[in-house]
C-alpha positions as CSV (number, residue, x, y, z in Angstrom):
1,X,0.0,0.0,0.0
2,X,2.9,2.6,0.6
3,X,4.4,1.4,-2.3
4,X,1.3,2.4,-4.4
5,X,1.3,6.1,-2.0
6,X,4.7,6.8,-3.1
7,X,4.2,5.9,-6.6
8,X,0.9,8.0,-7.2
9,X,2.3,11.0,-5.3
10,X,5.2,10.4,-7.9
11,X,2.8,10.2,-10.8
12,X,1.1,13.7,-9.7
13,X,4.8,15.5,-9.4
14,X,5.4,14.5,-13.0
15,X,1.9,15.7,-14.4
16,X,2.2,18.8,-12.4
17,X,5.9,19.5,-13.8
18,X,4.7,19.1,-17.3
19,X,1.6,21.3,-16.8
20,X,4.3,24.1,-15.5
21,X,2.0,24.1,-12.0
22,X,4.6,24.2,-8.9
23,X,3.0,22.0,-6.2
24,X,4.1,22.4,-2.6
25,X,5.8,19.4,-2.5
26,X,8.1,20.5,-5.5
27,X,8.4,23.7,-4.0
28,X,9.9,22.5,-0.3
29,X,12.1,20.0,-2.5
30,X,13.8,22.9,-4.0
31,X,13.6,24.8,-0.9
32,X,15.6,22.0,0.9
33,X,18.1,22.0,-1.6
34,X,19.1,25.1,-2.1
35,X,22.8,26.1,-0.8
36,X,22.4,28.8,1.9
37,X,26.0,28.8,2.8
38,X,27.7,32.1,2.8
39,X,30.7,33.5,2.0
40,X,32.4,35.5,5.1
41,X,30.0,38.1,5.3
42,X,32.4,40.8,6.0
43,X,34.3,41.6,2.3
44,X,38.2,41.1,3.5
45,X,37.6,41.2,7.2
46,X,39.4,38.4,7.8
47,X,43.0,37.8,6.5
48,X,46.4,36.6,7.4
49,X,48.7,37.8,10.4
50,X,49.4,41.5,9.3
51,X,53.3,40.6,9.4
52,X,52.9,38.6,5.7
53,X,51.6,41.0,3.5
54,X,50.8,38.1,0.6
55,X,49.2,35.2,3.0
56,X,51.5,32.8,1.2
57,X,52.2,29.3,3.2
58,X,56.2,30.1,3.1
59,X,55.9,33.2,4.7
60,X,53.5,32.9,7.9
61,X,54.2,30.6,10.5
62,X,50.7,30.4,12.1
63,X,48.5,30.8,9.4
64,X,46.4,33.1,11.8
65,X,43.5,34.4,10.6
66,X,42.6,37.7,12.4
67,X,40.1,40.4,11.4
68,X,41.7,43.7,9.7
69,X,40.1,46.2,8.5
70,X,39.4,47.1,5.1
71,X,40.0,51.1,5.9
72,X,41.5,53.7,8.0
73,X,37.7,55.3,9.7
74,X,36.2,53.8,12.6
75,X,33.6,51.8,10.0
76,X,33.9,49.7,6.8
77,X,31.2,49.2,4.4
78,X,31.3,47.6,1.3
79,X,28.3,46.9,-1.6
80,X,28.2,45.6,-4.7
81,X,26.1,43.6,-7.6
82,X,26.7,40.3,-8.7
83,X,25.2,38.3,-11.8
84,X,25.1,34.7,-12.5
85,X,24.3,32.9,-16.2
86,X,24.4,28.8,-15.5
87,X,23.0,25.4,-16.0
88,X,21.6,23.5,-13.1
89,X,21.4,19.6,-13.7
90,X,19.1,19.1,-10.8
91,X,16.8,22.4,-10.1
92,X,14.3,21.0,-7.9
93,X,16.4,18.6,-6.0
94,X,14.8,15.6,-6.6
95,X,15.4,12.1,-6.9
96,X,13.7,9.5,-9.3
97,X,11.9,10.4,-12.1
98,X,12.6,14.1,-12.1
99,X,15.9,13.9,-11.1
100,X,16.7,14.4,-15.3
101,X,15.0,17.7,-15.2
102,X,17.7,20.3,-16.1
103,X,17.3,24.2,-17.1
104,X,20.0,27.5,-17.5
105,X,19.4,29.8,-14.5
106,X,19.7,33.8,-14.0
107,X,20.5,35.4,-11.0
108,X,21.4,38.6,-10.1
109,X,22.0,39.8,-6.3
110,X,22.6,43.2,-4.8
111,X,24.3,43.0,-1.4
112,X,26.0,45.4,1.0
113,X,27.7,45.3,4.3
114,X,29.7,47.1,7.2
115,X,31.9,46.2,10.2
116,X,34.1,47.5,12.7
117,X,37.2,46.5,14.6
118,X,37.8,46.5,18.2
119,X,40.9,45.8,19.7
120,X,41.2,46.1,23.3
121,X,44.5,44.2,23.9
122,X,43.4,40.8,24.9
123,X,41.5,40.3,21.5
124,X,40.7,41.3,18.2
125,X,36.8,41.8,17.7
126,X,35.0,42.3,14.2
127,X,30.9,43.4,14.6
128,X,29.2,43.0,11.4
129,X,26.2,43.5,9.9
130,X,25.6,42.3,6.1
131,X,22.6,41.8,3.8
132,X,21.7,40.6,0.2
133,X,18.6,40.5,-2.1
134,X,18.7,37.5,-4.8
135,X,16.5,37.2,-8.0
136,X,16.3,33.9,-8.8
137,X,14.9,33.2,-12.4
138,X,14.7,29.0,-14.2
139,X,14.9,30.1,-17.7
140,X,13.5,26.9,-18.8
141,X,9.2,28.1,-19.3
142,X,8.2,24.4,-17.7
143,X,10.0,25.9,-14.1
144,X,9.1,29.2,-14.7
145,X,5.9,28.7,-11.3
146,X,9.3,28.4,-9.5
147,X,10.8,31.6,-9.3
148,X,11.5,33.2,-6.8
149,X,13.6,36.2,-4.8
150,X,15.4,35.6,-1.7
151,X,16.8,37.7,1.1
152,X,19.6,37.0,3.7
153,X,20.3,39.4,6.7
154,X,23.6,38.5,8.9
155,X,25.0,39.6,12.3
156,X,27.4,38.6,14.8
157,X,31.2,38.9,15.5
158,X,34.3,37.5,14.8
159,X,37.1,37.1,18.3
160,X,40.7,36.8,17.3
161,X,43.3,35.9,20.2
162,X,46.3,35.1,18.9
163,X,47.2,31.6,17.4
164,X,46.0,30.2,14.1
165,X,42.4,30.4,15.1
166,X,39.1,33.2,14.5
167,X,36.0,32.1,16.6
168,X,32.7,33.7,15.2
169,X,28.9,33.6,16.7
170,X,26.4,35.1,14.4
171,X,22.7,34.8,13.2
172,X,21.4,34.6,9.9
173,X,17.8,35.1,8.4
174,X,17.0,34.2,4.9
175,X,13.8,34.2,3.1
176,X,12.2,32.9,-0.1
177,X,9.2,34.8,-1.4
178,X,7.5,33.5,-4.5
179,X,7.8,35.2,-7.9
180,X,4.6,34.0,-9.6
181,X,2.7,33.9,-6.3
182,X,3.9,36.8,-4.7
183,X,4.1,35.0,-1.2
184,X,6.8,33.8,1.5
185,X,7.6,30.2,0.7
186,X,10.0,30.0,3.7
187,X,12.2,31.7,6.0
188,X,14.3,30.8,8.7
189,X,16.6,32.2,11.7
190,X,20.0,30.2,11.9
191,X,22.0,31.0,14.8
192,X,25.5,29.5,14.6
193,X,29.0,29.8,16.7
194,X,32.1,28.3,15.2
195,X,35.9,28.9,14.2
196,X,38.0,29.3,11.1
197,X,41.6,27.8,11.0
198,X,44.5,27.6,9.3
199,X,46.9,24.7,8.9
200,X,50.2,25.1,7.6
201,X,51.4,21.4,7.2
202,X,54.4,22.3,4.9
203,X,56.4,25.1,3.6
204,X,54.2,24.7,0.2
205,X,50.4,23.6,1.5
206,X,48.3,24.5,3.8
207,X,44.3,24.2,4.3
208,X,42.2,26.4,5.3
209,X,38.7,25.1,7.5
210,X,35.9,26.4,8.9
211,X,34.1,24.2,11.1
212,X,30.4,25.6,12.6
213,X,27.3,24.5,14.6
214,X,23.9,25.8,14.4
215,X,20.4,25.1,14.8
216,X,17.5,26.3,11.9
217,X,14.5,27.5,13.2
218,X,12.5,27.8,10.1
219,X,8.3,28.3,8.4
220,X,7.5,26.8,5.7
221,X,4.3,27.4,3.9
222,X,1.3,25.4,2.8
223,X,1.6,23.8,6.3
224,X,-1.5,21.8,7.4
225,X,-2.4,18.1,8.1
226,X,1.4,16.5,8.2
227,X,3.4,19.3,6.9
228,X,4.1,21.0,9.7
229,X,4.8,24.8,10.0
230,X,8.4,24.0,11.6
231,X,9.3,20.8,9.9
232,X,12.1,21.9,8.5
233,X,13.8,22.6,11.7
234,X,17.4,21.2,12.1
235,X,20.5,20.8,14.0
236,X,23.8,21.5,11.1
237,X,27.2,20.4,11.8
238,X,29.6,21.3,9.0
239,X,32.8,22.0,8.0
240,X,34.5,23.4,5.4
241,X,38.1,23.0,3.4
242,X,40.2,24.4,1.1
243,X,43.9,23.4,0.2
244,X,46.8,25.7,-0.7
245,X,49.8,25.0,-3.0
246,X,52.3,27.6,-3.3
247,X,54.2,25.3,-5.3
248,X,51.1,24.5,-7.5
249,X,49.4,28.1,-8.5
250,X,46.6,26.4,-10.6
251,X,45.4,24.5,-7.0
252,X,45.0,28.4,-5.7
253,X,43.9,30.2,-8.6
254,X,40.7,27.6,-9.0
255,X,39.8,28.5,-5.1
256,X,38.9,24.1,-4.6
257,X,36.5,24.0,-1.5
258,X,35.0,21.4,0.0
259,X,32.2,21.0,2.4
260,X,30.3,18.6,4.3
261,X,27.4,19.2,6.5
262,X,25.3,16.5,8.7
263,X,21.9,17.9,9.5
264,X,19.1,16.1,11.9
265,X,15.6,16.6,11.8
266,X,12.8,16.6,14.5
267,X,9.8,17.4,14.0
268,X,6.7,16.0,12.4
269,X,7.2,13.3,9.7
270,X,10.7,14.2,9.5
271,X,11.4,13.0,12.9
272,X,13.5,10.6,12.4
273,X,15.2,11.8,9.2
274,X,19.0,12.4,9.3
275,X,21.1,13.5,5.8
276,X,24.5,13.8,4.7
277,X,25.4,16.9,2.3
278,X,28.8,16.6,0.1
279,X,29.7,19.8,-1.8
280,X,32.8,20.5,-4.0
281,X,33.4,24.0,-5.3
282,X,35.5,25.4,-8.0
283,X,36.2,28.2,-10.0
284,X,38.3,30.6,-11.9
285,X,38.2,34.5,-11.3
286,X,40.2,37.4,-13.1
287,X,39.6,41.2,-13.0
288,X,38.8,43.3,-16.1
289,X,40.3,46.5,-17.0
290,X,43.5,46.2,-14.6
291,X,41.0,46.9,-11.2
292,X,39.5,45.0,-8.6
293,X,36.7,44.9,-9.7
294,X,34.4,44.3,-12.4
295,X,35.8,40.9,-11.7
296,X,34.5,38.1,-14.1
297,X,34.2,34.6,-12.7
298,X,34.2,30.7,-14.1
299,X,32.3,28.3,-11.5
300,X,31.2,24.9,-10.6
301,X,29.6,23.0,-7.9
302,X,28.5,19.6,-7.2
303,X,26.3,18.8,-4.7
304,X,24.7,15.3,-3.2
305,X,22.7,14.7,-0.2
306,X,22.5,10.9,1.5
307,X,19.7,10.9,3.8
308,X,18.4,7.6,5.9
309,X,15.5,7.9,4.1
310,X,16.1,7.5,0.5
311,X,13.5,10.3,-1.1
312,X,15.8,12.8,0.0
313,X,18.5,12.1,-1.4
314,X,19.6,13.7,-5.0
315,X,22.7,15.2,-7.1
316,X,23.1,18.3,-8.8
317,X,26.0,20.0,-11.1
318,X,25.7,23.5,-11.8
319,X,28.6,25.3,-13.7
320,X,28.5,29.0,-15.6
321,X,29.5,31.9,-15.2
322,X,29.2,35.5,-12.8
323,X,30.4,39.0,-13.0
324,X,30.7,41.1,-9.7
325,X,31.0,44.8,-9.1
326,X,31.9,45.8,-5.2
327,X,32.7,49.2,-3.7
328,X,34.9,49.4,-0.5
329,X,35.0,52.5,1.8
C-alpha cells in the first residue's frame, strides 16, 4: 500500500511538472536543496597575520586568521552587484523520475555590508552587519511557477586571540518569497558559533577550515495536516576545506573548496530523518580592466545529499559563469 502512495504521489509531481504548475511538494524539494551557505560576510575582514603582507604558506608561520580592516575610519562598508548565467542539472532537488529535469538559471544579487574592529589588547573583535537580495529566475518556461527572490540578513562577530584560530557567533535570516505567487515560501533564523583555521602542514600547502554548529529554526508554507509549520527545523554540523599549494598556482587560482554538513531533523514526519550533504566547489576568477573589480568569474559546484530515508537524497551539477561589481570605503 505505501508502495502504491509513493508511486501516485510520484505520478502527480510528474503531471504537475509538465503542466508548468509548482506543487508544494516541488516547492519544499527545492527549498531543501538550495545552498544557503555564505561567504564570510564581511568583504576582507578576515586575513592573514598583518606581518605577511601576501598570505603565502612560506611566509606565515601560524596561518592566523585575524580580522583587519578594510580602511582607515572607525567603519567599513562595502556593496556591490553580482550576476550569474548557468545550467543546473538538478533544479528541484529531486530524486527519481525528475531527477533528469535540467534548465539554464539567471540570477542577479545586490548585497552590501559594514563592520568595525575592536581591539582592546586581549582580542581582536570584528561586529558586522551584512545583507543581500537574490533574484532567482529558471529560464526553462516548464519551471518558470518556480521563481523566486530571496533575502539573507547577517549579524554577529568574529574574536581573534592570537594563534592560528578566529571564533565567530552570528545569526542569519533568509527568506524565499514567491515570484509567480507573490508569497513567502520559507524563511528561517539560523543562529550558529564556530571557528575558522589555518593549517600550515608544509612550507608549500596549507588548508584552510571552517568548522560551525547551528540550529535552523525555520516556516514553511502550505503547512497543514502533516506538513508541519516547523518541519524543517534542524541541528547543522559542518565544516569546510580548502587546500593551498604555493608550489602549485593552478590549486589556488581555481579556489577548490569542500564541504560537508550533517543535519538532523525533529519534528513532524521528518522525525527521524538524518542527511549527509557533500559539496565541491571550484572556480576561476580574473579582473577586467587592470582593477579590482568588475571581476568576471568561471564556477562549478556539485552537490549530493545521503539521507536515511532515500527520497531525500539527490545530485546536482551546476557550472556557468558570474560577473561582480563591489565598492569598498
Amino acid at each position: 500500500m505505501k508502495h502504491k502512495i509513493l508511486t501516485t504521489l510520484s505520478l502527480i509531481s510528474i503531471v504537475s511538472f509538465a503542466s508548468g504548475q509548482a506543487n508544494p511538494d516541488q516547492v519544499q524539494s527545492r527549498i531543501e536543496g538550495t545552498n544557503r551557505a555564505q561567504n564570510t560576510p564581511v568583504a576582507g575582514q578576515l586575513g592573514a597575520d598583518q606581518s605577511s603582507s601576501n598570505n603565502t604558506a612560506a611566509e606565515s608561520d601560524t596561518g592566523a586568521q585575524r580580522p583587519v580592516s578594510l580602511s582607515e575610519s572607525e567603519i567599513s562598508a562595502y556593496f556591490g552587484y553580482d550576476t550569474k548565467y548557468f545550467y543546473r542539472s538538478n533544479p528541484l532537488a529531486q530524486s527519481g523520475a525528475l531527477d533528469q529535469v535540467s534548465t539554464d538559471m539567471w540570477t542577479n544579487t545586490f548585497f552590501s555590508g559594514l563592520s568595525t574592529v575592536i581591539d582592546d589588547g586581549a582580542g581582536v573583535y570584528t561586529p558586522f552587519l551584512s545583507g543581500s537580495y537574490t533574484i532567482n529566475d529558471y529560464l526553462q518556461d516548464d519551471l518558470g511557477d518556480f521563481n523566486y527572490n530571496s533575502s539573507h540578513l547577517s549579524t554577529g562577530l568574529f574574536s581573534y586571540y592570537g594563534g592560528a584560530s578566529t571564533y565567530f557567533a552570528k545569526v542569519d535570516y533568509n527568506m524565499d518569497k514567491s515570484t509567480e505567487n507573490d508569497t513567502e515560501d520559507y524563511s528561517e533564523f539560523f543562529p550558529q558559533i564556530g571557528l575558522i583555521t589555518s593549517y600550515n602542514l608544509s612550507d608549500s600547502f596549507s588548508v584552510a577550515t571552517t568548522i560551525g554548529i547551528g540550529y535552523h529554526l525555520t516556516t514553511i508554507s502550505d503547512a497543514g495536516g502533516s506538513r508541519v509549520d516547523d518541519l524543517l527545523d534542524n541541528l547543522d554540523i559542518y565544516a569546510m576545506l580548502s587546500p593551498s599549494f604555493s608550489d602549485i598556482p593552478l590549486i589556488d587560482t581555481l579556489g577548490i573548496t569542500y564541504r560537508v554538513s550533517f543535519q538532523t531533523y525533529e519534528n513532524g514526519t521528518y522525525s527521524d530523518r538524518e542527511d549527509i550533504t557533500h559539496s565541491f566547489m571550484g572556480g576561476y576568477a580574473f579582473t577586467l580592466f587592470d582593477a579590482d573589480s568588475p571581476k568576471l568569474n568561471l564556477f562549478s559546484v556539485y552537490s549530493s545529499r545521503n539521507s536515511n530515508q532515500n527520497t531525500f537524497d539527490y545530485k546536482s551539477v551546476d557550472a556557468g559563469i558570474g560577473l561582480t561589481l563591489i565598492a569598498e570605503f
